[in-house]
C-alpha positions in Angstrom: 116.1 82.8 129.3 117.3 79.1 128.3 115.8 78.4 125.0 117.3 75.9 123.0 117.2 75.0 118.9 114.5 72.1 119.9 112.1 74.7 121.5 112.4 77.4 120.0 111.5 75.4 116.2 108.9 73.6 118.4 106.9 77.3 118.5 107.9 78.7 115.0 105.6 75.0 113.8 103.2 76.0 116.4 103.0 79.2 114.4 102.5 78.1 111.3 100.8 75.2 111.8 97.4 77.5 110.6 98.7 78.3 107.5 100.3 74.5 106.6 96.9 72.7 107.3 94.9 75.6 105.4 95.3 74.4 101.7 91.8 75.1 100.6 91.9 79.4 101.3 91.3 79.9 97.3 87.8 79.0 96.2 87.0 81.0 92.9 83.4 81.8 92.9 80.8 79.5 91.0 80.5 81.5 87.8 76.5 82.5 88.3 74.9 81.7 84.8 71.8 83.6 83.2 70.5 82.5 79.8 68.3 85.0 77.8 66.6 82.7 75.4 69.1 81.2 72.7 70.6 84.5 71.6 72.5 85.6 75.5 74.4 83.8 77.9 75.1 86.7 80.4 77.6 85.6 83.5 76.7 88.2 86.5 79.4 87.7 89.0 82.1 88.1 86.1 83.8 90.6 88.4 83.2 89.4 90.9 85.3 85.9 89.9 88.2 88.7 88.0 88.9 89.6 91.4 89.2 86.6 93.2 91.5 85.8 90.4 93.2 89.1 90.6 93.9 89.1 87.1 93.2 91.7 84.8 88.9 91.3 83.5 90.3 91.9 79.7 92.6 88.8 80.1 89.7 86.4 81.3 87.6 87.6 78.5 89.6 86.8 75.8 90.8 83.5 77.2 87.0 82.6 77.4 85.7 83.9 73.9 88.5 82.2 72.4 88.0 78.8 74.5 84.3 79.1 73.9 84.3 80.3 70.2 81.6 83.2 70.6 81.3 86.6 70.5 80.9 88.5 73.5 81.3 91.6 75.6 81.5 93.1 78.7 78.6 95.1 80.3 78.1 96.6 83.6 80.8 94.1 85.4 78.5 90.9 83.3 80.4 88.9 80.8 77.9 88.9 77.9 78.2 85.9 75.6 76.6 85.7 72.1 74.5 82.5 72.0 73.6 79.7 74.5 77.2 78.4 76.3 76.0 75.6 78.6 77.2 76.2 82.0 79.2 73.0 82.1 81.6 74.7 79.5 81.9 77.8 81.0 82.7 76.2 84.4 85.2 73.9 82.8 86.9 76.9 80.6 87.1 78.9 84.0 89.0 76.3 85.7 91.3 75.3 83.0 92.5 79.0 82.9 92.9 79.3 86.8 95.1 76.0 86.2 96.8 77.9 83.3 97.5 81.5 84.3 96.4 81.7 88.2 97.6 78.7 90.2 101.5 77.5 90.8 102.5 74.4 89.4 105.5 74.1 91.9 103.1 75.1 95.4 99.8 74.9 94.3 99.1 78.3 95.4 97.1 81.6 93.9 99.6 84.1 94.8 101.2 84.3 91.3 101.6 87.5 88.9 102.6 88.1 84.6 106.0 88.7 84.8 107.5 89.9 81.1 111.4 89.0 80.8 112.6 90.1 77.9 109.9 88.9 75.3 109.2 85.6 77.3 106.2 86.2 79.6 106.5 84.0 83.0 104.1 83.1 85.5 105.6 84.4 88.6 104.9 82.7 92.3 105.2 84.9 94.6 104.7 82.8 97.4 107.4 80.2 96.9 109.2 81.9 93.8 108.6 79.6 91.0 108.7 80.7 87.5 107.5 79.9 84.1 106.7 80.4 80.8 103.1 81.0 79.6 101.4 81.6 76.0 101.2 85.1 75.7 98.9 85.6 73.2 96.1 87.3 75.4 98.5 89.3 77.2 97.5 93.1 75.8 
């Protein structure tokens, strides 16, 4: 068998040529908004969005009480929110903490994970290795 540097890096692109043009594999789920007169604003795929994330549901919560400046709690695998939170904000609060505490700065990717060193808390890629620093205050 005569294979030579050329061909044989020829194949390995072939290869991965799926996973270089596929940039757009993370779509986070539209958050699915209920209002319940002006007292409840009740998100039902909550869990639903904490697992595409993969982050922990407790996390999410506080970052969006705090962002939001309600009350809230969560039932049944809903995020219930005190008051009426116009969807616009919620969306815009979701996606300003996947850019925040989900998605790699370096790669772009979703493939990240808390990672505590010492008393700094990093942002860990574990797709192309990246690391760095991240508020901590939500972190329980």
């Amino acid at each position: 068998m005569d294979l030579n540097y050329d061909k044989l890096l020829e194949r390995a692109r072939e290869g991965l040529e799926d996973v270089m043009q596929n940039a757009e594999r993370f779509s986070p789920p539209k958050p699915e908004i209920l209002h319940e007169g002006s007292k409840k604003t009740i998100i039902r795929n909550f869990s639903e969005i904490v697992d595409t994330l993969r982050r922990d549901e407790n996390h999410l919560y506080k970052f969006l009480l705090q962002e939001l400046g309600t009350a809230g709690s969560i039932e049944k695998r809903r995020l219930v929110l005190q008051g009426r939170v116009p969807e616009r904000k919620i969306s815009e609060r979701i996606k300003s903490y996947i850019n925040s505490f989900v998605v790699c700065q370096e790669c772009n990717r979703p493939d990240t994970s808390f990672l505590r060193v010492g008393r700094t808390l990093n942002l860990h890629c574990e797709a192309c290795g990246a690391k760095r620093p991240i508020r901590s205050n939500l972190i329980t």
